[in-house]
TORLUMVO-600077 format. One record per residue (C-alpha): chain; x negated, y negated, z negated. Coordinates in steps of 0.02 Angstrom, whole numbers, plus 50000, padded with zeros to 5 digits. Example, Ala and Ser with C-alpha at 12.3 -4.5 7.8 and 13.67 -1.06 7.14 Angstrom:
<loses>
> c px py pz
> A 49385 50225 49610 $
> A 49316 50053 49643 $
</loses>
This chain:
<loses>
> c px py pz
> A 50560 51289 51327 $
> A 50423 51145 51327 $
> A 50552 51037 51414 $
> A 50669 51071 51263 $
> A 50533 51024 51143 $
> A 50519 50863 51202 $
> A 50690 50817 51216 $
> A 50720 50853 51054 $
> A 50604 50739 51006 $
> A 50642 50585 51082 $
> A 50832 50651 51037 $
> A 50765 50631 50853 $
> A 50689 50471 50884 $
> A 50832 50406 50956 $
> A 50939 50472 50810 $
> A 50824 50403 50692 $
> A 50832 50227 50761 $
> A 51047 50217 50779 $
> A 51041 50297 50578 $
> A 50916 50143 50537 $
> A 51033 50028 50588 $
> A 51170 50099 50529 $
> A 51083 50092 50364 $
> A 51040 49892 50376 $
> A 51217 49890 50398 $
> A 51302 49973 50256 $
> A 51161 49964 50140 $
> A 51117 50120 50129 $
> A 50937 50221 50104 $
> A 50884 50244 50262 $
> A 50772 50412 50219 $
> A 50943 50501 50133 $
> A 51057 50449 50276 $
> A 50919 50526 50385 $
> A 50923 50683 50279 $
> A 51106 50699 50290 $
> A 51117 50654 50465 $
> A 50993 50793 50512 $
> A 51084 50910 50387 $
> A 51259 50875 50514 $
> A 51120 50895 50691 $
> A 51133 51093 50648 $
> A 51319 51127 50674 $
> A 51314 51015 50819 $
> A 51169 51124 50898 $
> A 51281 51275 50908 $
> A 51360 51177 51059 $
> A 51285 51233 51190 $
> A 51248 51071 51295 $
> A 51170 51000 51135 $
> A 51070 51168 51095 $
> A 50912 51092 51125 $
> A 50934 50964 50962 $
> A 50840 51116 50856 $
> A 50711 51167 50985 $
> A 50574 51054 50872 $
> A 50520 51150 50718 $
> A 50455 51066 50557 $
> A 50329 51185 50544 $
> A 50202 51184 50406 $
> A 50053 51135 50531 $
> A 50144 50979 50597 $
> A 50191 50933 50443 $
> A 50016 50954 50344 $
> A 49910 50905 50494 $
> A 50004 50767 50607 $
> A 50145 50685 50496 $
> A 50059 50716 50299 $
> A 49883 50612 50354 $
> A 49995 50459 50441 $
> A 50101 50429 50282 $
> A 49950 50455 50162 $
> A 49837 50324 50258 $
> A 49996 50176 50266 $
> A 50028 50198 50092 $
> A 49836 50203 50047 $
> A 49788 50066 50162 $
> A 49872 49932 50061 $
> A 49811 49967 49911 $
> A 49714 49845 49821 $
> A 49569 49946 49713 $
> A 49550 49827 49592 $
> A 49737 49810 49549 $
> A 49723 49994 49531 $
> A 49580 50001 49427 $
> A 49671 49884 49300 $
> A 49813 50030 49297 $
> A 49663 50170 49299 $
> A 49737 50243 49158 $
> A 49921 50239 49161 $
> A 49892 50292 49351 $
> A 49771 50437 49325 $
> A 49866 50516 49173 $
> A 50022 50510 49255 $
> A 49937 50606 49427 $
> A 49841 50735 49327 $
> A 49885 50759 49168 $
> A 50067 50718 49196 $
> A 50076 50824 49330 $
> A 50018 50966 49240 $
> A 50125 50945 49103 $
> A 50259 50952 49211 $
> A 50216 51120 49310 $
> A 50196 51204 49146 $
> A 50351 51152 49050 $
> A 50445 51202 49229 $
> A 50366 51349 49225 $
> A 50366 51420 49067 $
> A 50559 51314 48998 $
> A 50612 51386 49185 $
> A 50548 51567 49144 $
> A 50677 51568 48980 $
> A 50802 51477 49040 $
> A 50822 51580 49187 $
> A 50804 51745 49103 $
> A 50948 51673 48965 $
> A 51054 51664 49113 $
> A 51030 51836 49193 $
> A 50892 51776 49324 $
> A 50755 51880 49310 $
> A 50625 51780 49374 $
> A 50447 51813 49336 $
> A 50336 51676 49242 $
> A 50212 51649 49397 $
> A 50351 51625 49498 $
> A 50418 51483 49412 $
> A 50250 51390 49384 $
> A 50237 51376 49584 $
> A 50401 51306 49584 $
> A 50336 51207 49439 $
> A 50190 51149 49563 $
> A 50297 51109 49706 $
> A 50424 51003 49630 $
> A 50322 50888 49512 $
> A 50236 50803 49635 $
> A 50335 50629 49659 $
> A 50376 50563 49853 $
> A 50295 50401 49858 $
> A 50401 50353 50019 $
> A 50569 50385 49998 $
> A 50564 50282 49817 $
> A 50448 50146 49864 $
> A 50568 50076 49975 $
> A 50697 50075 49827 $
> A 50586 49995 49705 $
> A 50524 49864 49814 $
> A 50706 49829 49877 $
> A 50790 49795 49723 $
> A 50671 49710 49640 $
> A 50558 49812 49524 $
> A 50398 49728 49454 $
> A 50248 49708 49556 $
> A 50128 49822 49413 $
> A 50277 49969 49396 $
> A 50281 50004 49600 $
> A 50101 49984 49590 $
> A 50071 50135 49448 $
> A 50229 50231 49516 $
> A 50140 50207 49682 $
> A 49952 50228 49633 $
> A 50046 50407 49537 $
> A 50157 50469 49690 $
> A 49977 50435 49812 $
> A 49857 50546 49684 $
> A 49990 50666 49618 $
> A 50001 50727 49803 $
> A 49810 50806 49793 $
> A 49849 50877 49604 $
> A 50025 50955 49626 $
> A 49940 51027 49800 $
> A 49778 51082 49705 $
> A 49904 51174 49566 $
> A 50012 51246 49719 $
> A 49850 51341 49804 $
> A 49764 51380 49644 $
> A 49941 51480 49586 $
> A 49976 51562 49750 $
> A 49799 51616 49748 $
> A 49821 51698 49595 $
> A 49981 51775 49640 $
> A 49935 51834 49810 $
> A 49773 51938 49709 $
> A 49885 51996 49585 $
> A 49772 51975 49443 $
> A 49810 51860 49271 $
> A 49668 51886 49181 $
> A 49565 51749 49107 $
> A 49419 51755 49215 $
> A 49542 51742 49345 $
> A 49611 51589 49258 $
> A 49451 51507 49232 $
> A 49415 51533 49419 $
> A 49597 51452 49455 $
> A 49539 51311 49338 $
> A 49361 51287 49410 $
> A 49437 51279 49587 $
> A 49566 51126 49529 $
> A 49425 51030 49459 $
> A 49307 51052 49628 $
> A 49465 51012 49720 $
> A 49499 50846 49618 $
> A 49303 50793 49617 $
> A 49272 50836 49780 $
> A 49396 50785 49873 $
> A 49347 50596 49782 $
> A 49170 50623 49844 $
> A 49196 50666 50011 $
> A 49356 50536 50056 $
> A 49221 50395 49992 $
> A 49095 50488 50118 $
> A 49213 50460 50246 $
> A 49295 50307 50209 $
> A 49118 50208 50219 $
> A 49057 50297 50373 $
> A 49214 50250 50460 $
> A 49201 50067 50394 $
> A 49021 50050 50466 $
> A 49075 50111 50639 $
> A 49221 49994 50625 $
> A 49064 49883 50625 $
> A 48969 49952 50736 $
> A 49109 49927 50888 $
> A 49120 49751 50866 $
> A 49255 49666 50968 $
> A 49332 49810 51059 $
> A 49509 49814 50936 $
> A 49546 49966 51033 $
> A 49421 50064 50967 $
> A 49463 49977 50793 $
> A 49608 50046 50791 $
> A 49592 50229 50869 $
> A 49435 50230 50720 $
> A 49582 50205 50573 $
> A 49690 50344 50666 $
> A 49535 50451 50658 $
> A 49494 50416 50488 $
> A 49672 50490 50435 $
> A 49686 50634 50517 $
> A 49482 50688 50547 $
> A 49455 50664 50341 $
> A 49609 50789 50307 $
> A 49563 50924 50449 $
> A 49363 50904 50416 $
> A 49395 50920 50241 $
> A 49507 51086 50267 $
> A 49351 51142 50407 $
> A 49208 51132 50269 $
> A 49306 51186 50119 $
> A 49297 51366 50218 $
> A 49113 51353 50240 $
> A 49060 51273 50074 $
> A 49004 51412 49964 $
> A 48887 51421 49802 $
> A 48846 51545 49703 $
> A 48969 51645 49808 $
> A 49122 51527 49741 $
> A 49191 51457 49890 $
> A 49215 51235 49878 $
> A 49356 51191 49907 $
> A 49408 51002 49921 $
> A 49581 50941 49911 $
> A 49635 50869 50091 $
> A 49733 50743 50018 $
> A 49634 50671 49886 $
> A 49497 50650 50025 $
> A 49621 50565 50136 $
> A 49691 50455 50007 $
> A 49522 50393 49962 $
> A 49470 50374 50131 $
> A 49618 50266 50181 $
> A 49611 50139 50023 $
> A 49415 50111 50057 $
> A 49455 50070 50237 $
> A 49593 49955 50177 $
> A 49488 49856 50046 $
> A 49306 49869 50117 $
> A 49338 49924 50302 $
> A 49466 49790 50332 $
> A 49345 49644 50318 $
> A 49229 49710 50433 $
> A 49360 49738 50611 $
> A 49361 49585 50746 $
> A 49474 49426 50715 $
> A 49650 49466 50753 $
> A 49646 49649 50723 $
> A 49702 49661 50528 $
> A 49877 49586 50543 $
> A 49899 49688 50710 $
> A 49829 49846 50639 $
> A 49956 49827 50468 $
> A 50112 49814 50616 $
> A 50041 49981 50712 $
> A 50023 50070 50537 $
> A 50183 50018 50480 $
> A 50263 50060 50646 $
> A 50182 50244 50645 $
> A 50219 50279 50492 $
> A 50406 50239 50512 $
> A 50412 50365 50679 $
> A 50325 50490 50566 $
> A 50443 50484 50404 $
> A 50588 50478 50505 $
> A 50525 50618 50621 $
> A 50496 50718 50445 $
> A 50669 50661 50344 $
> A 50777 50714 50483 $
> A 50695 50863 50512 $
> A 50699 50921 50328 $
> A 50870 50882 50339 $
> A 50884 51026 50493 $
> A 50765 51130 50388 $
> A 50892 51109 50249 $
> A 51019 51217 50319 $
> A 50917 51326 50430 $
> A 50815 51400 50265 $
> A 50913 51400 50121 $
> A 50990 51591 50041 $
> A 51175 51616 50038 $
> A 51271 51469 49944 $
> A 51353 51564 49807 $
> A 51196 51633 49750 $
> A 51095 51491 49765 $
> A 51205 51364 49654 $
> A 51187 51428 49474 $
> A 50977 51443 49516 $
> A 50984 51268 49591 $
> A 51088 51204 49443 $
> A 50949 51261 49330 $
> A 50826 51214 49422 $
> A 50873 51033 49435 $
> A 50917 51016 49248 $
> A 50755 51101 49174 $
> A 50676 50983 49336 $
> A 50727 50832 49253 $
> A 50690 50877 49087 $
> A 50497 50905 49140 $
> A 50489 50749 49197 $
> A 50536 50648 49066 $
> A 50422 50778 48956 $
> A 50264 50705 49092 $
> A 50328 50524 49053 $
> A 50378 50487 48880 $
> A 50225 50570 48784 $
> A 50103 50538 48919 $
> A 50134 50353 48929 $
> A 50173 50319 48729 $
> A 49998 50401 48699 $
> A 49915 50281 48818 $
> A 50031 50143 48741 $
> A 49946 50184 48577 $
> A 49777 50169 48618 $
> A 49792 49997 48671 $
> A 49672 50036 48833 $
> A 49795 49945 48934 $
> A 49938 49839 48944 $
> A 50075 49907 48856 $
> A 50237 49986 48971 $
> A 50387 49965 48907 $
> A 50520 50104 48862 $
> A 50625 50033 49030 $
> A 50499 50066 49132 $
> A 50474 50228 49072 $
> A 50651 50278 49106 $
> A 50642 50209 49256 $
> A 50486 50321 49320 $
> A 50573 50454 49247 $
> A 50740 50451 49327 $
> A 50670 50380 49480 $
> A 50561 50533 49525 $
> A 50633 50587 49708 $
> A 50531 50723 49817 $
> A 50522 50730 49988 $
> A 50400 50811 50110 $
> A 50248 50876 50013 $
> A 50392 50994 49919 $
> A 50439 51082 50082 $
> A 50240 51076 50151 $
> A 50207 51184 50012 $
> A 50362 51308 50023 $
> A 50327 51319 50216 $
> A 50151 51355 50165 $
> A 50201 51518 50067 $
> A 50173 51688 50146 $
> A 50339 51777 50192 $
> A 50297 51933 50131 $
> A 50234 51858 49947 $
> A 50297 51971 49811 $
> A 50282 52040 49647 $
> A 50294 52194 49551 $
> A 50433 52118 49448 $
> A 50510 52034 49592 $
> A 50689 52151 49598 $
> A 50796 52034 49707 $
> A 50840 52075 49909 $
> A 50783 51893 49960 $
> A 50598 51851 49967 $
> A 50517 51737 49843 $
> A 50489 51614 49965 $
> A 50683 51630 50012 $
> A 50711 51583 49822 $
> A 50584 51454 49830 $
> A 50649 51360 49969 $
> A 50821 51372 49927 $
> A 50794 51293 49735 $
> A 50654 51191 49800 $
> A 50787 51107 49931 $
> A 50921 51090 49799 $
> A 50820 50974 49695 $
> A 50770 50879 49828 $
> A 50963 50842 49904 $
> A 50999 50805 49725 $
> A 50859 50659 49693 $
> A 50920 50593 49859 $
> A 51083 50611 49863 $
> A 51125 50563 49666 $
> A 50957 50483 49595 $
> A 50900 50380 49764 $
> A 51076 50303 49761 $
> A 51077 50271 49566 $
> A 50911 50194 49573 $
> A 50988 49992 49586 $
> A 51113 50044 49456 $
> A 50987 50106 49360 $
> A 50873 49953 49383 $
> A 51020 49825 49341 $
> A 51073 49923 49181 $
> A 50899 49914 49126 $
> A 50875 49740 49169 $
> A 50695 49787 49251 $
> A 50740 49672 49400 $
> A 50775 49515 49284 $
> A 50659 49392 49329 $
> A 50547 49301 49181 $
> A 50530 49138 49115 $
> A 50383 49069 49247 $
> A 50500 49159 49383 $
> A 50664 49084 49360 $
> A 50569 48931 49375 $
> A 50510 48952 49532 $
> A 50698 49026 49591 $
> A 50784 48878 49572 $
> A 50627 48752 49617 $
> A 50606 48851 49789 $
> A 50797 48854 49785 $
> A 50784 48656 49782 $
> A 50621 48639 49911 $
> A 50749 48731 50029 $
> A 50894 48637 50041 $
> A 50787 48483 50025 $
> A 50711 48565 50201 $
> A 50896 48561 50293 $
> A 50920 48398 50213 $
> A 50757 48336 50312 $
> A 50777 48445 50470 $
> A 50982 48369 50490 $
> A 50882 48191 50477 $
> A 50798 48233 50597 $
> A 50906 48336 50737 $
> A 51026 48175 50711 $
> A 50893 48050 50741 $
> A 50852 48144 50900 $
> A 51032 48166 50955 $
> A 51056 48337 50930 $
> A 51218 48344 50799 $
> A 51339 48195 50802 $
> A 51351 48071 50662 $
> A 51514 48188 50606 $
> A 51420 48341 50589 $
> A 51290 48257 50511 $
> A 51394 48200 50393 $
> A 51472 48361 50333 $
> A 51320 48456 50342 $
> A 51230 48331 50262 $
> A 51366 48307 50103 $
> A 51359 48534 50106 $
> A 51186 48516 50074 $
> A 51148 48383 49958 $
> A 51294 48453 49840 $
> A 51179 48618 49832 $
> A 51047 48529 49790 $
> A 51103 48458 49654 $
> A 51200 48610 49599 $
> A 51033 48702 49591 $
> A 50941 48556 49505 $
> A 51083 48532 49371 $
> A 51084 48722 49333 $
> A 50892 48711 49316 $
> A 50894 48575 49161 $
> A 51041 48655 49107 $
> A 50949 48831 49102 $
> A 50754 48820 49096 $
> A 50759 48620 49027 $
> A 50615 48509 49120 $
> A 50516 48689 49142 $
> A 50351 48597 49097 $
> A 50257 48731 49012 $
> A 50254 48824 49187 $
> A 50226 48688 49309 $
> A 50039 48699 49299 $
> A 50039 48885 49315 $
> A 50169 48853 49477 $
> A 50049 48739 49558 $
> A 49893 48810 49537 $
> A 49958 48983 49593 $
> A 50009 48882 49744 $
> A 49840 48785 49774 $
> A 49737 48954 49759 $
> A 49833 49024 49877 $
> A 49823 48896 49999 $
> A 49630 48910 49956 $
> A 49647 49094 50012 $
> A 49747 49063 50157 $
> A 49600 48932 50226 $
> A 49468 49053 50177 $
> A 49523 49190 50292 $
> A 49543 49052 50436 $
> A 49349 48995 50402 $
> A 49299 49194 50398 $
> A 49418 49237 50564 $
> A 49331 49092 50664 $
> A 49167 49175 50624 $
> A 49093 49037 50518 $
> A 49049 49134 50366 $
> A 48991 49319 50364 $
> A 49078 49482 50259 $
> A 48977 49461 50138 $
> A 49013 49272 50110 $
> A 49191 49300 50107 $
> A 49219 49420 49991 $
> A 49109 49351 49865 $
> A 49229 49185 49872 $
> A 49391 49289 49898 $
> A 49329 49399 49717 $
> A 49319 49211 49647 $
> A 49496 49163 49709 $
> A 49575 49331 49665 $
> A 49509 49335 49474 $
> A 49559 49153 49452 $
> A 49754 49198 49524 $
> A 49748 49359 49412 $
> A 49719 49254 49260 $
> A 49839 49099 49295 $
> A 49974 49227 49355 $
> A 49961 49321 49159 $
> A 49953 49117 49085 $
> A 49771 49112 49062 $
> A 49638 48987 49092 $
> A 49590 48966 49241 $
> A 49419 48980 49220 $
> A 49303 48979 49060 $
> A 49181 48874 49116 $
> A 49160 48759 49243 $
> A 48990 48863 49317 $
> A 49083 49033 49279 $
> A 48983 49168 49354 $
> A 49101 49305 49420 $
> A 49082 49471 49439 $
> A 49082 49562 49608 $
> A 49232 49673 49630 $
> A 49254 49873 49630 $
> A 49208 49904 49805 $
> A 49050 49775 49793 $
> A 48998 49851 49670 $
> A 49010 50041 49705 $
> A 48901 49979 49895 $
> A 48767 49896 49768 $
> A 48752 50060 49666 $
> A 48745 50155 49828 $
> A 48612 50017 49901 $
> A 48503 50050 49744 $
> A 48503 50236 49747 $
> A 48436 50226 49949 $
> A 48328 50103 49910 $
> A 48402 49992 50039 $
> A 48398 49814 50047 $
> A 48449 49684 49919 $
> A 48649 49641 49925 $
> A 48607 49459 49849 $
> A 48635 49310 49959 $
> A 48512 49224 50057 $
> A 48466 49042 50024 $
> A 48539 49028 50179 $
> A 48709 49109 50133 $
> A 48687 49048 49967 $
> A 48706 48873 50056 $
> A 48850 48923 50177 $
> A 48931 48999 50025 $
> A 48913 48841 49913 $
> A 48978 48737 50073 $
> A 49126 48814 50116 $
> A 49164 48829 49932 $
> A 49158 48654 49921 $
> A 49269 48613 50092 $
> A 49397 48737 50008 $
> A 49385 48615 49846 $
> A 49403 48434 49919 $
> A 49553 48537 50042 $
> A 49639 48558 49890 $
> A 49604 48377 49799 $
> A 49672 48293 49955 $
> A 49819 48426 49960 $
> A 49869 48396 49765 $
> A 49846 48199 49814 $
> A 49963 48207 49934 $
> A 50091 48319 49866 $
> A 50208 48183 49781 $
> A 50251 48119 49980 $
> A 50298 48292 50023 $
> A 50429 48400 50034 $
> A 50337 48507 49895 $
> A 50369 48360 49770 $
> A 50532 48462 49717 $
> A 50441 48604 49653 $
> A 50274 48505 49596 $
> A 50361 48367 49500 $
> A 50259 48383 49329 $
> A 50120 48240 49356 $
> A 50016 48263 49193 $
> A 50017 48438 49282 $
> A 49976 48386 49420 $
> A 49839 48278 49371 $
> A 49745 48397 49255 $
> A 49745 48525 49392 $
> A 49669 48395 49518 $
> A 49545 48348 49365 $
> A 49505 48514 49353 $
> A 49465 48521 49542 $
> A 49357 48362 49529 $
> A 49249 48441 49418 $
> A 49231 48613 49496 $
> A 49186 48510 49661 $
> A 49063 48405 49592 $
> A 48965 48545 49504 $
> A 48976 48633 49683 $
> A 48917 48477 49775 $
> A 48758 48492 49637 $
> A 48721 48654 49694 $
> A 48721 48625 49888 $
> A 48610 48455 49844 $
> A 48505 48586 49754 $
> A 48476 48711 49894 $
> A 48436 48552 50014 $
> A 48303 48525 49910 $
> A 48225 48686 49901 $
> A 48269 48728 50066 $
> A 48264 48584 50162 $
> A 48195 48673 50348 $
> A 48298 48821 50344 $
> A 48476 48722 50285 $
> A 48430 48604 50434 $
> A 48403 48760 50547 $
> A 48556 48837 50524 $
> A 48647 48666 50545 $
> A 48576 48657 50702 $
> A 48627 48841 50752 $
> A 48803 48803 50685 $
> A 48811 48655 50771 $
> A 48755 48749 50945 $
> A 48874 48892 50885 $
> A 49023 48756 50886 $
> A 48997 48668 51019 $
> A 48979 48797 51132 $
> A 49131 48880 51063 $
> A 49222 48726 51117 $
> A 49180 48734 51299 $
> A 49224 48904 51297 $
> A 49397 48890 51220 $
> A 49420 48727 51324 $
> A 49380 48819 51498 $
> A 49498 48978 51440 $
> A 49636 48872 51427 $
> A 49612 48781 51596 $
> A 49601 48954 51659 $
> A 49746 49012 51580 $
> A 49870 48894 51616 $
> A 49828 48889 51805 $
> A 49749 48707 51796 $
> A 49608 48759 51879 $
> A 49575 48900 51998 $
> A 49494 49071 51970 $
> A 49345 49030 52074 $
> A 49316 48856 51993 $
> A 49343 48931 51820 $
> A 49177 49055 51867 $
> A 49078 48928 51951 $
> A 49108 48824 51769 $
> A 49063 48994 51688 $
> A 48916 49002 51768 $
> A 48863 48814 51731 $
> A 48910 48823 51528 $
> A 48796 49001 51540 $
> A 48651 48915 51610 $
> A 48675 48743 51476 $
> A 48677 48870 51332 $
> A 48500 48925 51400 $
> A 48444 48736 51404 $
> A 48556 48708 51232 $
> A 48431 48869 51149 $
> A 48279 48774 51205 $
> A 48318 48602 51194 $
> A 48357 48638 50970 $
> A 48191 48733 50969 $
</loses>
């Protein structure tokens, strides 16, 4: 039987992989070919030789415990705080009180409707439904968004929604089914259900920070073993979610049990691992550690799509008397969403907290609402024998459950996740702006002027004949020109947005440098987040078509994260978060290398390749004025620290100096090493000698 297990599983993953391509191929959704694929596995199982294709069960433990925690942390991870915080609102409202919203109207427009057409289904039943099938699937729409082109802010709320809906439609589901499975409505029952959301909520916030910085400071702790980097993020996911289910069922006050939501907890923990724990693993780890992430969670959500798809046919109630329930279901469905969208969002569009979201938008986070595998967690999770006086029917309500349940969800796959470009074109959220079609055809341009270079340069080394050359040559410069002509003729000389163009291009060269400096260990955390804040605000504001900055000695604030450690530093008493004078110094420096980088870069431009894009030179010069000054005021400030701290700036120079050179030898004698130059034994007998001149090295600068 074990045997069986397994080979079902690789059998999956094998499946999985040939439907992935076969997706890439005919441009289709990979997660609803994976559903339907899985849905056709069950008929073929009945064969005896492939028998074994069913022998792995999507049960609720593998789902909630092994596959949920995986998907949560990879879509978590990647989440920038601060861009969330800027969406706070629209996010939050949408994930609580949207989601609410929606359960009710389900529950009590699904009671009547039902009962108009002869389906006596009782009013609790329907607001666990309600529950279930409100919570949005941030993975199998994600994809969608990102693929055909939807802004960067709508994926971001639809995302930051889908993430924290998860922990409130699962809060509503066990607060419900608790109250069912008692079999008292009363208020003080109510209140009790109500109480237990809110700890849920709160708690689970409280404990997933907990976890997410005591995770981040053994990421620390373990230094250069990436290993153990990496096994700590694994951890993270999956101890948060089963630690937090452990205490909830010890955590009692006032004999009221506490019970935290597992997903909120995880969710939290994962997106402070991603923006605080991130910055403090060894060089080399964080691009690796975004590939194994991305890797596991693609074995995981194809593990779970197929498998729904098997679960699909295996748990649904007989066809003819399912379709007129799932029919209703999926219309009053739809209509609760849109009732969670329109008002929600046009209140928060009224109070001006935030930047406005447009009526497209809304219809597209309405109709673009799929569900996926929190739906069926949560009907798996529902005790067979759950019933209720009113209940009359020969199936259970958990047979009911599943089979409406998995109705909806073959319907937003199979008609809204193919819709969703059509959709998206019709509403014209994928047409790009002003500043964008600008950069289109300029990047358009840069490109073909790169093959125009590159077939200079394979002829000049005898690579193509003068023939080819010539063809490919005369191919290339007519698109060029094409693409330059259609720019005047569409945009004009684009002027207005040059200077945003460029300086979103310098800062992010600036950024680019800045985590090379902080990877080769010249500049602590601390340093580098403080002038990674600075870079990030200034891209924020030239990407919306503000200044730049609004002073030339603009103080910045720190970001979310810095400041939620300082709040926690101040309540332990711990020590000051400020900079040294010696970071101050280091942080003033490498500020200023960044600086003159970028002068001599935006000097140089006009005898590059880049001269197709950059071609505005007023632009071009006020942006390197700009830099000028910014550099000069920063050159004031190191001249400043000198001053005051003349011995300890010339100390560290020395220890950086020592700290370079001996990296130098080092790198130089791996790379003898490694390319067999030298042999092992000479390579230790050198190891030996550059151990015993960093000895003299430590002495000799003291």
């Amino acid at each position: 039987m074990n045997l069986d297990v397994f080979l079902s599983l690789f059998s999956l993953i094998l499946i999985s992989l040939v439907v992935y391509v076969i997706a890439e191929k005919i441009k289709f959704p990979y997660t609803v070919l994976l559903v339907i694929v899985g849905s056709l596995l069950v008929p073929l199982s009945s064969i005896e030789s492939f028998s074994f294709i069913t022998s792995l069960d999507l049960t609720p433990e593998l789902l909630f415990f092994v596959f949920l925690p995986i998907l949560i942390f990879e879509s978590a991870y990647n989440i920038k705080i601060d861009d969330m915080l800027a969406n706070i609102r629209a996010i939050s409202l949408l994930a609580v009180v949207g989601l609410l919203v929606s359960t009710a109207f389900i529950g009590v427009a699904g009671y009547y409707v039902f009962n108009y057409f002869g389906f006596h289904v009782p009013l609790m039943v329907m607001l666990l439904f309600g529950a279930i099938i409100s919570a949005t699937d941030p993975v199998a729409v994600l994809a969608l968004f990102k693929q055909y082109g939807a802004p960067k802010r709508l994926t971001l709320i639809f995302e930051g929604e889908s993430l924290f809906n998860d922990g409130t439609a699962f809060a509503a589901f066990l607060v419900i089914l608790g109250i069912m499975s008692s079999g008292e409505t009363h208020w003080g029952v109510l209140l009790d259900g109500g109480l237990d959301f809110c700890i849920m909520l709160f708690g689970g916030v409280l404990f997933g920070l907990f976890m997410g910085f005591l995770f981040s400071k053994l990421i620390e702790w373990v230094g250069e073993y990436e290993h153990l980097e990496i096994t700590l993020t694994l951890l993270v996911a999956h101890f948060t979610f089963i630690l937090t289910e452990v205490i909830s069922e010890h955590i009692v006050i006032a004999g009221h049990v506490m019970q935290f939501s597992p997903i909120i907890a995880t969710t939290v923990a994962s997106m402070v691992i991603g923006n605080f724990g991130r910055y403090k693993m060894s060089s080399g780890v964080e691009e690796y550690m975004e590939k194994f992430w991305e890797y596991f969670a693609f074995i995981a959500n194809s593990l779970v799509f197929i498998l729904m798809g098997l679960l699909f046919v295996e748990k649904s109630i007989s066809l003819h008397i399912a379709v007129m329930p799932i029919a209703i279901a999926i219309v009053v469905v739809m209509i609760g969403r849109a009732v969670a969208i329109y008002p929600v969002l046009g209140f928060l569009n009224l109070t001006k907290k935030e930047e406005p979201i447009p009526l497209r938008w809304m219809h597209l986070l309405s109709w673009g609402s799929l569900r996926g595998s929190l739906a069926v967690i949560m009907v798996l999770l529902i005790p067979d024998d759950l019933t209720l006086p009113q209940w009359q029917y020969a199936f259970s309500i958990k047979e009911f459950l599943a089979a409406i349940v998995i109705g909806c969800i073959y319907f937003t796959l199979l008609v809204k996740a193919l819709s969703i470009e059509k959709v998206i074109n019709f509403l014209k959220i994928d047409a790009l702006t002003e500043f964008e079609n600008v950069g289109y055809f300029k990047s358009k341009a840069l490109i073909f002027d790169e093959v125009i270079g590159t077939l200079d340069r394979l002829l000049s080394e005898k690579k193509i004949t003068q023939r080819l050359y010539s063809q490919l040559i005369k191919i290339y410069q007519q698109k060029h020109d094409e693409v330059m002509r259609e720019f005047h003729q569409k945009i004009g000389d684009g002027r207005k947005h040059s200077e945003r163009l460029l300086r979103v291009f310098v800062l992010g060269t600036e950024k680019a440098k800045l985590q090379e400096i902080y990877r080769s260990g010249e500049i602590n955390e601390k340093i580098y987040k403080k002038i990674l804040n600075l870079l990030d605000i200034q891209m924020k504001r030239v990407e919306k078509g503000q200044p730049q900055l609004k002073a030339i000695n603009e103080r910045f604030p720190v970001d979310m994260i810095e400041g939620v450690i300082n709040f926690i530093r101040r309540i332990l008493f711990l020590p000051s978060p400020l900079l040294t004078p010696q970071e101050l110094y280091v942080y003033y420096r490498v500020q200023y290398k960044l600086l003159k980088d970028a002068i001599v870069q935006l000097k140089n431009l006009p005898n590059t390749s880049l001269k197709e894009i950059f071609d505005d030179a007023e632009a071009l010069q006020k942006t390197i004025t700009l830099y000028q000054k910014i550099a000069k005021n920063t050159k004031r400030n190191i001249n400043l620290m000198i001053e005051e701290n003349y011995e300890l700036v010339t100390a560290y120079n020395l220890q950086q100096g020592k700290k370079t050179i001996l990296l130098k030898e080092q790198e130089t004698l791996k790379y003898l090493t490694k390319n067999e130059i030298i042999s092992p034994k000479l390579s230790i007998m050198l190891q030996k000698e550059l151990l015993e001149k960093e000895t003299r090295f430590e002495q000799f600068i003291h």
